[in-house]
GUBA-736290 format. One line per 10 residues: number of its first residue (from 1); their letters; for each residue x, y, z of N, C-alpha, C. Coordinates in Angstrom, 1 decimal. Atoms other than C-alpha are relative to their C-alpha. Example, Ala and Ser with C-alpha at 12.3 -4.5 7.8 and 13.67 -1.06 7.14 Angstrom:
! residues 2
1> as> 0.9 -1.2 0.0 12.3 -4.5 7.8 0.9 1.2 0.0 | -0.9 -1.1 0.0 13.7 -1.1 7.1 -0.8 1.1 0.8
END
This chain:
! residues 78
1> xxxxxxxxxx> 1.1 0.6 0.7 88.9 46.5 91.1 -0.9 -0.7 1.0 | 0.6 0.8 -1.4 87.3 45.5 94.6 -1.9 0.1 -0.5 | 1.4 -0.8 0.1 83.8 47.3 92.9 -0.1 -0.3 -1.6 | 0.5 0.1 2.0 84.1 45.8 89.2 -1.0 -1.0 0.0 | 1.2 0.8 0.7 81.3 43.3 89.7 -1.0 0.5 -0.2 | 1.5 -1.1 0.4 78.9 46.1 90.0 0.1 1.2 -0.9 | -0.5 -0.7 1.0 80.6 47.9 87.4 -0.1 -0.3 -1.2 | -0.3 0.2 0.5 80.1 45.8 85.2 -0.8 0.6 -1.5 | 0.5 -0.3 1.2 78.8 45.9 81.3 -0.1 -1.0 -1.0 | 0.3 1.2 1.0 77.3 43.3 79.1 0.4 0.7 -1.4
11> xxxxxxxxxx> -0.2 -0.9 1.4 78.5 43.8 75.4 -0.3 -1.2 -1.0 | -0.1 0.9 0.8 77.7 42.2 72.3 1.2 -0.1 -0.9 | -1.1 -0.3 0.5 81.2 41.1 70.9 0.1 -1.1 -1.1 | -0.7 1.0 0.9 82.4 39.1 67.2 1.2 -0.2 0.6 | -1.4 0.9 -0.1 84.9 36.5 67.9 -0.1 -1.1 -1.1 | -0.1 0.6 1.1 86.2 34.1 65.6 -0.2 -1.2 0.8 | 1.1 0.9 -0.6 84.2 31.0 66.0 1.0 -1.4 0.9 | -0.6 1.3 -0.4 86.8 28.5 66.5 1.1 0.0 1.2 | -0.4 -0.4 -1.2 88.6 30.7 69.3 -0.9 -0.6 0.8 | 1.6 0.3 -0.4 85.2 30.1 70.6 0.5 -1.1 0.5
21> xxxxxxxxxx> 0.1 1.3 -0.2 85.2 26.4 70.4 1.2 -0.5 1.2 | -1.4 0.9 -1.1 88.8 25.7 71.9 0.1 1.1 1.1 | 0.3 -0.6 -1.1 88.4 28.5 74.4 -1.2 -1.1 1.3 | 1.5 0.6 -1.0 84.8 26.6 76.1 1.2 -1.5 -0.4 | -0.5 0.9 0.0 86.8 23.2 75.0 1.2 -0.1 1.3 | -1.1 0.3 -1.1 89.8 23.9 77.4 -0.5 0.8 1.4 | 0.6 -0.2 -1.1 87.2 25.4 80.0 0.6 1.3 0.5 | -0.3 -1.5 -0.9 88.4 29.2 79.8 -1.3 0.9 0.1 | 1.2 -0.9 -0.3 86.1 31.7 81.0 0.5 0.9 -1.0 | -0.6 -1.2 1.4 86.0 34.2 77.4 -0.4 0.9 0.5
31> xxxxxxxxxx> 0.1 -1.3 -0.7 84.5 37.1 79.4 0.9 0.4 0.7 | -1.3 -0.3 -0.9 87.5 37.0 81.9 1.3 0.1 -1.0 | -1.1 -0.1 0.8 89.8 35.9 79.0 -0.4 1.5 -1.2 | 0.6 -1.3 0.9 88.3 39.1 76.6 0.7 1.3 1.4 | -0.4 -1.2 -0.6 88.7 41.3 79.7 1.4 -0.1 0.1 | -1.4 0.1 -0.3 92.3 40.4 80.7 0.7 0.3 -0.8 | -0.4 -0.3 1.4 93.1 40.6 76.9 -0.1 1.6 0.0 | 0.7 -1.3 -0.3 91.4 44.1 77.2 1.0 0.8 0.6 | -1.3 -0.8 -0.7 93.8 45.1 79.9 0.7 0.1 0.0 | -1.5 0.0 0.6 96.7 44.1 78.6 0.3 1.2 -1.5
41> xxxxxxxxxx> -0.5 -1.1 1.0 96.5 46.0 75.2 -0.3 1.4 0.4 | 0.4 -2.1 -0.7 95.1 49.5 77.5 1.3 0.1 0.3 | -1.3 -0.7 -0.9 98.2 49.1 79.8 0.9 0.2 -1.1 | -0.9 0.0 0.8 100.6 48.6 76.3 -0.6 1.5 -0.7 | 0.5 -0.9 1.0 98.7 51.2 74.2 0.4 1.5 1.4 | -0.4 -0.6 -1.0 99.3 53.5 77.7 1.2 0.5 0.2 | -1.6 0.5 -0.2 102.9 52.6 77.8 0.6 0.8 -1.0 | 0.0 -0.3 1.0 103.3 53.5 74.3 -0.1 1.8 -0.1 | 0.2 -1.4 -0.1 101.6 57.1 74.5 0.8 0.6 0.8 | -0.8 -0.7 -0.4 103.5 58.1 77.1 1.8 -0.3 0.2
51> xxxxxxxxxx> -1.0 0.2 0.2 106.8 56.7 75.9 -0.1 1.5 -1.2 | -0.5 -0.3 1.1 106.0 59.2 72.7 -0.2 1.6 1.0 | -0.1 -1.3 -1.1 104.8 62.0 75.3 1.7 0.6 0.4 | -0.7 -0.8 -1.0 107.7 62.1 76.9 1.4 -0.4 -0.9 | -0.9 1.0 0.8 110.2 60.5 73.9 1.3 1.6 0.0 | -0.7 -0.7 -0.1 112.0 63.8 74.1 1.2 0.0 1.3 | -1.0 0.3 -1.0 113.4 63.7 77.8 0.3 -1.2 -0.1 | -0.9 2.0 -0.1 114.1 59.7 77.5 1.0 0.6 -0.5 | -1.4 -0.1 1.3 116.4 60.6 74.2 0.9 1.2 1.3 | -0.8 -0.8 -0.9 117.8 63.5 76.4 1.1 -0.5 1.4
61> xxxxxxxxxx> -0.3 0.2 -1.4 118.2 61.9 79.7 1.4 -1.2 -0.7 | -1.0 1.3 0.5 119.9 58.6 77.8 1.2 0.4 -0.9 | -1.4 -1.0 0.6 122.5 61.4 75.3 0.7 0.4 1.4 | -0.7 -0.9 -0.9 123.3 62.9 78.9 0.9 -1.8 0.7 | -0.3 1.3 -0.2 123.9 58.8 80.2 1.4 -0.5 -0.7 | -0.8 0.7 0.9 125.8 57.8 77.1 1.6 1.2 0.1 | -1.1 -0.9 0.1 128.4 61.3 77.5 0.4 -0.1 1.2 | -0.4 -0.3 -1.6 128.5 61.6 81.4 0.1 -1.9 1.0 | 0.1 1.3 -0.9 128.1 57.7 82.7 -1.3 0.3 0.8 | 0.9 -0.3 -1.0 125.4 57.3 85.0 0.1 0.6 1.6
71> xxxxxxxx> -0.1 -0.6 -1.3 124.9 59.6 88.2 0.5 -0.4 1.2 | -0.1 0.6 -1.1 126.2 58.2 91.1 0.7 -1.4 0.2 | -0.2 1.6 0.6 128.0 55.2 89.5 0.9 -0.8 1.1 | -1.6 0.3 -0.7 131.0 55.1 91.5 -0.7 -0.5 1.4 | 0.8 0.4 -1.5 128.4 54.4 94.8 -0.7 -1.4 -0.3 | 0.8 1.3 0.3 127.1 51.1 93.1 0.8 -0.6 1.0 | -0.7 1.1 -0.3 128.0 48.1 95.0 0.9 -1.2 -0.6 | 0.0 1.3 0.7 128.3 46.2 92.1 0.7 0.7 -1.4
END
């Protein structure tokens, strides 16, 4: 993100007014807190899709886990 201040994009956005208030009351920046909010539900909504992408080998890999133990177990230290 070395190039996001010239990246950037003005938007007109509804917020609920009283977020508003106690956001500027406790001196948060709401463009920084809107983006940060922003990136957290992409990375989860991300997370998500490619949990359902790939929900087939997880379930697989974790049936092969739950019958065989995990690969290599006996080499743990712990």
């Amino acid at each position: 993100m070395a190039d996001a201040q010239s990246s950037r994009k003005s938007l007109k956005l509804s917020i609920d007014l009283r977020l508003i208030e106690e956001a500027r009351a406790l001196g948060i920046d709401i463009g920084r807190a809107a983006e940060t909010g922003l990136a957290k539900v992409i990375a989860a909504e991300k997370t998500r899709r490619w949990q359902e992408e790939n929900k087939d080998a997880i379930e697989s890999w974790n049936d092969y886990v739950r019958r065989n133990g995990l690969p290599l177990a006996k080499h743990r230290p712990f």
